[in-house]
Short mmCIF file of the C-alpha atoms (twelve columns), coordinates in Angstrom:
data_MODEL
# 
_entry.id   MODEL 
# 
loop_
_atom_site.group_PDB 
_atom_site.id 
_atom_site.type_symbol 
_atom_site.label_atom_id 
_atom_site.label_alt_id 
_atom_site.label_comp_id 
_atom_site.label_asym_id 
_atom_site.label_seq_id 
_atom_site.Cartn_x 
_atom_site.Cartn_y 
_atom_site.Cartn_z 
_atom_site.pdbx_PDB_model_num 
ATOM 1   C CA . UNK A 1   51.742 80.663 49.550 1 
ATOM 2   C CA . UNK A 2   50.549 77.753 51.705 1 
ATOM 3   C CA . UNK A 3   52.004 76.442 55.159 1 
ATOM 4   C CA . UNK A 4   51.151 74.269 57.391 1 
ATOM 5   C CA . UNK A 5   50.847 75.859 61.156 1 
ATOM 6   C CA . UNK A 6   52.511 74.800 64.424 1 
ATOM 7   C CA . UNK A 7   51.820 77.991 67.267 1 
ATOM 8   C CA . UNK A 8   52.216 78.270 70.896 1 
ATOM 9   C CA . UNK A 9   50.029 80.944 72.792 1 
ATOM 10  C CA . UNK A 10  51.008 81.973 76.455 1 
ATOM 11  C CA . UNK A 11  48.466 84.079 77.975 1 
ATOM 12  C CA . UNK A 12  47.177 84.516 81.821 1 
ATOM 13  C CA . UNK A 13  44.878 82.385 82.885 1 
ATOM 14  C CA . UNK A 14  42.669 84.509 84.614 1 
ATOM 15  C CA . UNK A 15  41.862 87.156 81.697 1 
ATOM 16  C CA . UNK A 16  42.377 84.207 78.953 1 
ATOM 17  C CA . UNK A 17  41.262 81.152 80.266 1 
ATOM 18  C CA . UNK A 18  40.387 79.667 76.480 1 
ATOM 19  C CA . UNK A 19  43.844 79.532 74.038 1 
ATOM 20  C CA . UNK A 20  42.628 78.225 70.558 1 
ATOM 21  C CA . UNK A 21  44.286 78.138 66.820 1 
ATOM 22  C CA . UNK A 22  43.756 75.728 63.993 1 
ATOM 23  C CA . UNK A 23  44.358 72.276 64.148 1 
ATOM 24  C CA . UNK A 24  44.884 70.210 67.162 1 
ATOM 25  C CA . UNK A 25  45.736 70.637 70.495 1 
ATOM 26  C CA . UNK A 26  49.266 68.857 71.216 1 
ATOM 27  C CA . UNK A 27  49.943 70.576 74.566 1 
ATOM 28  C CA . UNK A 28  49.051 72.173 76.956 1 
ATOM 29  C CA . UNK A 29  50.306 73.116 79.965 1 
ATOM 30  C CA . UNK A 30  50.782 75.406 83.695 1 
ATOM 31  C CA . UNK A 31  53.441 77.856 83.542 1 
ATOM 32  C CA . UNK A 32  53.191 78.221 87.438 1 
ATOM 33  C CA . UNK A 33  53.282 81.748 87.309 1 
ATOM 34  C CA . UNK A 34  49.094 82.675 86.663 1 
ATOM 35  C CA . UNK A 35  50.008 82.000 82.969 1 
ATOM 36  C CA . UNK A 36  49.325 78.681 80.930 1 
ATOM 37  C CA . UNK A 37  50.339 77.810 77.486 1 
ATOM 38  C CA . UNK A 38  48.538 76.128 74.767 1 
ATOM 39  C CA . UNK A 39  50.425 74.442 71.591 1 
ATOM 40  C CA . UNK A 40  48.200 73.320 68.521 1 
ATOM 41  C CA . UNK A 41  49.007 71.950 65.341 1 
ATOM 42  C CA . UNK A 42  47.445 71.877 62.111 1 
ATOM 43  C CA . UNK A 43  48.443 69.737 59.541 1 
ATOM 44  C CA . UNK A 44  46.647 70.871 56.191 1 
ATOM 45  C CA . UNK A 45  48.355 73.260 54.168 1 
ATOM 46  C CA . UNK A 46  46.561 76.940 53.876 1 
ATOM 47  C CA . UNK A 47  46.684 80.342 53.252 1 
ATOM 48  C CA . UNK A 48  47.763 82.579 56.186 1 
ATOM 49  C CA . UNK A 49  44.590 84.173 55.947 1 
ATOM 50  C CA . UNK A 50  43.292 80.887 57.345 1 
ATOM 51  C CA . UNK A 51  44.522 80.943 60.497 1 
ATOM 52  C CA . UNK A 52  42.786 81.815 64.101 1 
ATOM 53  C CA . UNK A 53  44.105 82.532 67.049 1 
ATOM 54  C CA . UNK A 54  41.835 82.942 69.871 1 
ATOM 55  C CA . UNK A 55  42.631 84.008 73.423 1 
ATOM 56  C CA . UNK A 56  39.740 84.999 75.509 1 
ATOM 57  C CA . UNK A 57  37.212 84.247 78.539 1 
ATOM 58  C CA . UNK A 58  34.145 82.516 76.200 1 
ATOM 59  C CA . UNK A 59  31.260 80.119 76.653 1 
ATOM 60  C CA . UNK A 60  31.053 76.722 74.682 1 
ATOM 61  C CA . UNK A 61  28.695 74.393 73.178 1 
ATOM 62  C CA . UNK A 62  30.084 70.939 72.185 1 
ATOM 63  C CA . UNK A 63  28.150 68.286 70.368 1 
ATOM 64  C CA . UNK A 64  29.534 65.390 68.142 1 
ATOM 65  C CA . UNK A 65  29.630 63.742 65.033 1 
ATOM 66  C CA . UNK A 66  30.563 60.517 63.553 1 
ATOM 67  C CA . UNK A 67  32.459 60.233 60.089 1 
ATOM 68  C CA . UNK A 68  32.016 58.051 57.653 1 
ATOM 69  C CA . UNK A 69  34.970 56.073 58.381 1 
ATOM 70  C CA . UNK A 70  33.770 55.731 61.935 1 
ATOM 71  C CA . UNK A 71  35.726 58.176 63.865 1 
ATOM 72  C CA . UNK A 72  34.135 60.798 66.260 1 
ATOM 73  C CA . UNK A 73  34.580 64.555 65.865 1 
ATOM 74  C CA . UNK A 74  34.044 67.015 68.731 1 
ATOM 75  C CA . UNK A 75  31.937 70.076 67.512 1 
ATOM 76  C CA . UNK A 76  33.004 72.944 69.423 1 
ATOM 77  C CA . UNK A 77  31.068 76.582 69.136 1 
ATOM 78  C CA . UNK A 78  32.881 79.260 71.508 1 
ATOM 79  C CA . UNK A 79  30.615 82.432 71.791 1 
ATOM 80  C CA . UNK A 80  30.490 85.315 74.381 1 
ATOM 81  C CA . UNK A 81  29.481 84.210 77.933 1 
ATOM 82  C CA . UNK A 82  25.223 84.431 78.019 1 
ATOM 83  C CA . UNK A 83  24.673 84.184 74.425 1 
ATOM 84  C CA . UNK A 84  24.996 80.305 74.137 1 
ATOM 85  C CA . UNK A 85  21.344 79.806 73.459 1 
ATOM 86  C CA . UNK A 86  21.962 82.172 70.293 1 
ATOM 87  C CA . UNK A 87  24.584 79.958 68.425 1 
ATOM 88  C CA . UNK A 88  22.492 76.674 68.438 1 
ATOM 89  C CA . UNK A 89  21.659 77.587 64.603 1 
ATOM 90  C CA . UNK A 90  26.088 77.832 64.187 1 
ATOM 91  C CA . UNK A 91  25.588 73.682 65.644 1 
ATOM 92  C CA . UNK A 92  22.179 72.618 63.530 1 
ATOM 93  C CA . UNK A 93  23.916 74.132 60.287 1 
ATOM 94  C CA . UNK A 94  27.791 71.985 61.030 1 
ATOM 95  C CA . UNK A 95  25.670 68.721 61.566 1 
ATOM 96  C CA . UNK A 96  23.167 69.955 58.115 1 
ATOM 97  C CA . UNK A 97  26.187 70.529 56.556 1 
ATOM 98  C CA . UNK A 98  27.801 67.032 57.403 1 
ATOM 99  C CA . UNK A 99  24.282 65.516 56.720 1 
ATOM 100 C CA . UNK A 100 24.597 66.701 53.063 1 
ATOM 101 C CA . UNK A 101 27.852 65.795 52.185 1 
ATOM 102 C CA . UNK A 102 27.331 61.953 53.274 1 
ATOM 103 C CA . UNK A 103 24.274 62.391 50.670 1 
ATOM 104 C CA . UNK A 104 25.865 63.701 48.198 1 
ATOM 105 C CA . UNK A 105 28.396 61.256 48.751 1 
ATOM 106 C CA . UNK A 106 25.959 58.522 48.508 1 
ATOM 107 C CA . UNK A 107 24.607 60.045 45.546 1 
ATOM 108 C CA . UNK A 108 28.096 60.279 43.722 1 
ATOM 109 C CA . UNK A 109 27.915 63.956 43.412 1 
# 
């Protein structure tokens, strides 16, 4: 069965500083209380063996891309804190990846 996800993930912010699911990020927000809460939203239609949910202290590394309709994308790779410089492959093979569908695009495959 497919669905399409809405979930809101309360956690401390000291022990889970990074909230993350599927989708986008529609709010977020301080609880007051050392806790924080993070709402996202995805609107595509999957199987709920599809969705993430991740609550955690991890390291990022954010480049960008721009679609073919002209719209930016934020690439975001969250990995454990002092192994950043080991998920630069994860990055070169989303924008390879990108770089081959416009081509086959342009190729009408």
């Amino acid at each position: 069965m497919l669905a399409v996800y809405t979930v809101t993930i309360i956690a401390d912010k000291e022990t889970c500083p990074l909230l993350l699911s599927n989708g986008n990020l529609i709010e977020k927000q301080d609880l007051g209380d050392g806790r924080h809460m993070a709402r996202w939203h995805d609107p595509f239609m999957k199987p709920s063996y599809l969705f993430a949910l991740v609550a955690g202290d991890l390291a990022m590394i954010e480049d960008s891309f721009t679609t073919m309709s002209g719209r930016d994308v934020a690439l975001r790779i969250y990995v454990e804190h002092g192994k950043a410089a080991r998920a630069g492959y994860a990055m070169d093979l989303a924008q390879a990846l990108d770089a081959m569908g416009r081509g086959a695009l342009r190729a009408g495959i």
